[in-house]
C-alpha positions in Angstrom: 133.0 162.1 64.9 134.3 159.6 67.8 132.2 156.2 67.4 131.3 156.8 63.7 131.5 153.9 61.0 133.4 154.6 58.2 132.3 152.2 55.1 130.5 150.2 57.3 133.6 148.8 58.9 136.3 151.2 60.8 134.9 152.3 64.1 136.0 156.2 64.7 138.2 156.2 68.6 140.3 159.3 68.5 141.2 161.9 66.7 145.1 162.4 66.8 145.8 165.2 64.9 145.6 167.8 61.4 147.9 169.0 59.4 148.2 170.2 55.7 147.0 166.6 54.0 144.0 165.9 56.8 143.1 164.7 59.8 144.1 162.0 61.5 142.3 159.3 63.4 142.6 156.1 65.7 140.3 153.4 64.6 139.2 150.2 64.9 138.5 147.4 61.8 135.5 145.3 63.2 135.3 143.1 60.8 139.6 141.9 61.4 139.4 143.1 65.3 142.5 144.9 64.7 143.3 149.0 65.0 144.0 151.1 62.6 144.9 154.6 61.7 142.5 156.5 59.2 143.9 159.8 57.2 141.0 161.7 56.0 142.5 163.7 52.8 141.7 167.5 53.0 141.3 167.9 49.1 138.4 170.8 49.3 141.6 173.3 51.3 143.4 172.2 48.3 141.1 172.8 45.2 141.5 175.7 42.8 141.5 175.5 39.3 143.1 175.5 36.1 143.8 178.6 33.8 140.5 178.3 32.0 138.6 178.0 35.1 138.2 174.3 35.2 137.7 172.4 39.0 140.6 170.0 39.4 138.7 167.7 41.5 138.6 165.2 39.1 142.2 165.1 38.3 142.9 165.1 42.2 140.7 162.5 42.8 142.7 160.5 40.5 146.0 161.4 41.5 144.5 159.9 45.1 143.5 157.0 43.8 146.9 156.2 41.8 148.8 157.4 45.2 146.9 155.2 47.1 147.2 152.0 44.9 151.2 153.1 44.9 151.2 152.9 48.2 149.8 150.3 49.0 152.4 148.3 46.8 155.6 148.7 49.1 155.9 145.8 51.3 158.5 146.6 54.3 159.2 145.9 58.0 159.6 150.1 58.2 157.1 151.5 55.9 154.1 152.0 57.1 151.2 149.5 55.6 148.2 151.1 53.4 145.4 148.2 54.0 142.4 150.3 52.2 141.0 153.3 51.2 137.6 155.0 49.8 135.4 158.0 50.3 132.9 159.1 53.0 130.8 162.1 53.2 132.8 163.6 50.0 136.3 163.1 52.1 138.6 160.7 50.8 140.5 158.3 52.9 143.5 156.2 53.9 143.2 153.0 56.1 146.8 152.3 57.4 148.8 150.0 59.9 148.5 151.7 63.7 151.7 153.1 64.4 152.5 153.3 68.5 155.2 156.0 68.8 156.6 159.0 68.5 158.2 160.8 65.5 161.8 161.4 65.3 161.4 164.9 65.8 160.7 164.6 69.6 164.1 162.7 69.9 166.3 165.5 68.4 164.2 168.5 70.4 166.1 171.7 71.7 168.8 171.2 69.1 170.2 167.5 70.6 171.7 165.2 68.7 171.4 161.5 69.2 173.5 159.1 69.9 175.5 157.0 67.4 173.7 153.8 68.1 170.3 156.0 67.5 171.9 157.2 64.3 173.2 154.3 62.9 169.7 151.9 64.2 167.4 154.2 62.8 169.0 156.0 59.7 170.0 152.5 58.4 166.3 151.2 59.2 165.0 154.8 57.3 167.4 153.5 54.1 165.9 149.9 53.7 162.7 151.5 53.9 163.0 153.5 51.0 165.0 151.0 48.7 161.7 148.5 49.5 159.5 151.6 48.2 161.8 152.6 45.7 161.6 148.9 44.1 158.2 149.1 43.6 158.8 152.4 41.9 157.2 154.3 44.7 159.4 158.2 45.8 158.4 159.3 49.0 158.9 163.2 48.3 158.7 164.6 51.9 161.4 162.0 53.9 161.4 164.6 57.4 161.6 163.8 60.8 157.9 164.3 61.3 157.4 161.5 58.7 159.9 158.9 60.6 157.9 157.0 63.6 159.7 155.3 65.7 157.5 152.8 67.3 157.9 151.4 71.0 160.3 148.9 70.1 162.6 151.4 68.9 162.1 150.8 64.9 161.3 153.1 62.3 158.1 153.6 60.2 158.1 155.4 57.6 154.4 157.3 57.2 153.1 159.5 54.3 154.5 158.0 50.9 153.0 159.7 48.2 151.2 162.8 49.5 153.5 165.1 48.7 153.1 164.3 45.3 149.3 165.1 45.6 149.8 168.3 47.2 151.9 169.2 44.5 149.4 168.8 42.1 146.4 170.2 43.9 148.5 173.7 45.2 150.5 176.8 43.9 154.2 175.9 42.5 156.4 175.0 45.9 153.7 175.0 48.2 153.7 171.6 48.8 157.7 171.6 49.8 158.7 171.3 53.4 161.2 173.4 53.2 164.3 172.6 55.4 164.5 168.8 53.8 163.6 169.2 50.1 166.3 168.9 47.4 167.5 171.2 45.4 165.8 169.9 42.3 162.6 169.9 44.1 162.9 173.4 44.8 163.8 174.2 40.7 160.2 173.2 40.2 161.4 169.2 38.9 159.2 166.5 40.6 162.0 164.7 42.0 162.8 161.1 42.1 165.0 158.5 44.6 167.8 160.6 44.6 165.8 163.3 45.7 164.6 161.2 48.6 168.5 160.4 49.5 168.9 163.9 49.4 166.3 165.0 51.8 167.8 161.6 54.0 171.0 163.7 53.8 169.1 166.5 55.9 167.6 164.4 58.4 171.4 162.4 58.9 172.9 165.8 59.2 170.4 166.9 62.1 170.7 163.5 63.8 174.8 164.5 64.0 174.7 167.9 64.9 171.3 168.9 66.6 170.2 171.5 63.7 169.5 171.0 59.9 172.1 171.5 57.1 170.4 174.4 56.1 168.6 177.4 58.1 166.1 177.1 61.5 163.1 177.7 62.4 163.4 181.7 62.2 164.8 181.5 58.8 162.5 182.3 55.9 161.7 179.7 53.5 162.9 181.7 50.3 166.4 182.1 52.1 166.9 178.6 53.2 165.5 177.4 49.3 168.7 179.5 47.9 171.1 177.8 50.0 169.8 174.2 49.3 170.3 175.3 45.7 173.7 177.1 45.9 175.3 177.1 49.9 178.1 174.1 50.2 177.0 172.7 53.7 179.2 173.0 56.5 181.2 169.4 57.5 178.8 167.9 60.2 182.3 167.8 62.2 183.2 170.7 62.1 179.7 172.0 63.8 179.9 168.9 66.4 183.3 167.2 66.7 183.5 163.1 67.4 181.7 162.2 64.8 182.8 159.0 62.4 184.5 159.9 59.3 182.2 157.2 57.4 179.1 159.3 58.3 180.5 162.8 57.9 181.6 162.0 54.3 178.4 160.0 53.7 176.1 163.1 54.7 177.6 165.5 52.4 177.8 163.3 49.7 173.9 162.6 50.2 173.9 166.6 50.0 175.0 166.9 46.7 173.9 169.4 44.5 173.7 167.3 41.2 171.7 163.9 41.9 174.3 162.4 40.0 176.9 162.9 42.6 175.0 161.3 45.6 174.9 157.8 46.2 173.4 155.5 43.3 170.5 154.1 45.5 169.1 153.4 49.8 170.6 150.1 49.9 174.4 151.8 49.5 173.4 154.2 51.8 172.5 151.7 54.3 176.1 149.8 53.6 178.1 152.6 54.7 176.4 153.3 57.9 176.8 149.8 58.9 179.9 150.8 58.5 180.4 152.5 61.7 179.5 148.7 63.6 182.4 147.2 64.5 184.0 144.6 66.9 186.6 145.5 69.1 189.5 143.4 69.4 190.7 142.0 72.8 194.2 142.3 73.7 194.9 140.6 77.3 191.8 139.7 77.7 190.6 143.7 77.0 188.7 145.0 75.0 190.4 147.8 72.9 188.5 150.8 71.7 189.9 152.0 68.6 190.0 156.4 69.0 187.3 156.9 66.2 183.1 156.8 67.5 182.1 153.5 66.4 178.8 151.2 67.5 180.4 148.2 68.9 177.5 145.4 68.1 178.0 143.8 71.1 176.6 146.8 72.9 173.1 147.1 70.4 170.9 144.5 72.1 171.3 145.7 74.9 171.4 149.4 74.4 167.7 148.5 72.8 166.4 146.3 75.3 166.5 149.0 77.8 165.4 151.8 75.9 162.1 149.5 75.6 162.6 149.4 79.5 162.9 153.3 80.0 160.2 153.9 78.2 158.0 151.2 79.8 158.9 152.4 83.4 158.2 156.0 82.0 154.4 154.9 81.2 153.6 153.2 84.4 155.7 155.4 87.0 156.3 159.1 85.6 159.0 160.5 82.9 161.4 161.7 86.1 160.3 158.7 89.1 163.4 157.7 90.7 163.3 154.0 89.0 163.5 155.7 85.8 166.2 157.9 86.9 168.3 155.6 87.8 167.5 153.2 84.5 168.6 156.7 82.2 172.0 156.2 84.2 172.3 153.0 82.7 171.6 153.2 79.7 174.0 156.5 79.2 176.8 154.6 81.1 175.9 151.4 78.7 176.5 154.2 75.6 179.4 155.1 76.4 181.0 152.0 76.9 180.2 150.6 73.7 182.0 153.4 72.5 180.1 156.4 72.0 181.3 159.0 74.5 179.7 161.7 72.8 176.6 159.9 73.2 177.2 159.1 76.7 177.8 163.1 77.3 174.1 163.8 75.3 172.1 161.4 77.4 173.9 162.6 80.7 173.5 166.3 80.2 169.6 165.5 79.1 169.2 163.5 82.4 171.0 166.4 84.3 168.9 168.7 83.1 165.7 167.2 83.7 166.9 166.4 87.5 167.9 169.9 87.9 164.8 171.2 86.6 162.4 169.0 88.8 164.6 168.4 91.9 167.2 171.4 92.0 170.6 172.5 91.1 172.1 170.9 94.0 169.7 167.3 94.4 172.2 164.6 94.5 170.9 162.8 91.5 171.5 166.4 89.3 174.8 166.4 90.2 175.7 163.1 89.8 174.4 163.2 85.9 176.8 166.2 85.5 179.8 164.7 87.3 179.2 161.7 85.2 178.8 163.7 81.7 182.0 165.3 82.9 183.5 162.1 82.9 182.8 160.8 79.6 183.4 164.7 78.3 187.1 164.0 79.4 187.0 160.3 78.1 186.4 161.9 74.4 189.0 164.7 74.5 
């Protein structure tokens, strides 16, 4: 399909990827010069049909239509933007805003967490995202990792409002569920609404703490882990990794509630209490004191960001590992730590370490230095 015109308009460049809902493509929008990203809805894997043999391709195709319109309504820095959609060659598709980036799940790989300036940035950003969709009466239904982009500049998009709603209606009762992030309501066959989406926001928080979900792994089967969203009392994200804020410990398992009533009313008080965790230190003598709880000091954030935009720039034009880069990951873990986040400091040290030791040895002088250095800032948390 590269170089195909959809609707006479959106030049066909790449295809990125399938999953469940589609394919996925890069594209480009001749008539605004601009690129954009084109969803092709899968609806004939998802047709089947009612109890007295009827085709539901007509009530899917509405559902599509009313999602899409839905969509297109939220208006926010970090939800993705809907700009069209329409039907080629019997497929059904999505034009939306080009997203450059990666999803949140290749930031919390091999069971790390991130650090608090990560958390804090980017679950905050995730919050005011969904009160913006939640104002214009829009529920997201499947808020996962996979579904949070964070773009080059270090910000979240949110991508995917609204399908999950669709695949609900189009498959067999829980099909449609991703399983490790869906609330228990959700998994009692209800459709869900914003507390539902704070819920599954509970999940992704607790894996940005600790490195693993709240609830079961990738070896776990679905059935098991649906029980203990329904009945299991999560474990205290500090008592699986300690140093984390009390704010954000209490926040995350009240997010995990049970009972929607008992989470947090709406995104936007969510997003209060993990600003919480900003603070700015007091100087005594002319020093900066650091308080003994993990807190962002704001001072820190500009430019903890600016050179994350730089690591990642020096990454595309010199290698993930080149000694420039190296040497900027020092940096910036030395830079998390001081702005108080030792724990942090220890994550992005051992990472570093880790990849030296992997492509330059055991004993390569920049390997050991990223250990001596995570040693460091492991006896600076104690």
């Amino acid at each position: 399909m590269d170089g195909k015109l959809i609707a006479n308009r959106y030049r066909l460049e790449h295809h990125l990827g399938s999953g469940g809902m589609g394919d996925v493509w890069l594209a480009h929008d001749s008539q605004l010069d601009r690129p954009v990203a084109i969803k092709f809805l899968a609806l004939e894997r998802l047709r089947r049909h009612d109890n007295n043999g009827k085709n539901l391709t007509e009530k899917m195709t509405g559902k599509f239509l009313q999602e899409a319109r839905a969509m297109a309504r939220v208006s926010s820095p970090y939800v993705v933007t809907v700009h069209d959609q329409g039907e080629e060659d019997d497929k059904f598709h999505l034009v939306m805003e080009r997203v450059d980036g990666r999803p949140l799940t290749s930031y919390m790989g091999a069971g790390n967490a991130l650090t608090l300036e990560q958390t804090v940035r980017w679950s905050a950003q995730v919050c005011e995202g969904l009160a913006d969709a939640h104002e214009a009466e829009v529920i997201h239904r499947d808020i996962k990792p996979d579904n949070i982009m964070i773009t080059e500049r270090g910000d979240v998009k949110l991508v995917d409002f609204g399908l999950a709603r669709l695949l609900d209606a189009t498959v067999t009762h829980g099909a449609g569920l991703t399983w490790l992030y869906a609330s228990p309501e959700r998994f009692l066959g209800q459709p869900g609404d914003h507390l539902s989406d704070l819920y599954s926001l509970g999940c992704v928080l607790y894996e940005m703490l600790t490195g693993r979900p709240p609830f079961g792994g990738s070896e776990t089967t679905p059935y098991v882990i649906a029980d203990m969203h329904v009945h299991t009392a999560p474990s205290a994200p500090q008592d699986v990794r300690p140093g984390i804020p009390e704010e954000l410990n209490d926040l995350t398992l009240r997010l995990l509630a049970k009972e929607p009533g008992q989470r947090p009313p709406d995104a936007l008080t969510v997003a209060r209490i993990i600003h919480q965790v900003e603070y700015t230190p007091e100087a005594q003598g002319g020093a900066l004191v650091l308080s003994g709880t993990p807190h962002v000091n704001p001072d820190y954030v500009d430019r903890i960001r600016k050179l994350e935009r730089h690591i990642r720039k020096l990454q595309m034009s010199n290698g993930y590992i080149a000694p420039v880069v190296v040497d900027a990951r020092m940096n910036l873990a030395e830079l998390t730590g001081e702005s108080g986040d030792a724990r942090g400091a220890v994550a992005l040290y051992e990472e570093l370490g880790n990849d030296c030791r992997d492509d330059f040895g055991p004993y390569d002088t920049r390997t050991l230095n990223a250990y001596e250095a995570m040693a460091r800032w492991i006896g600076a948390s104690a």
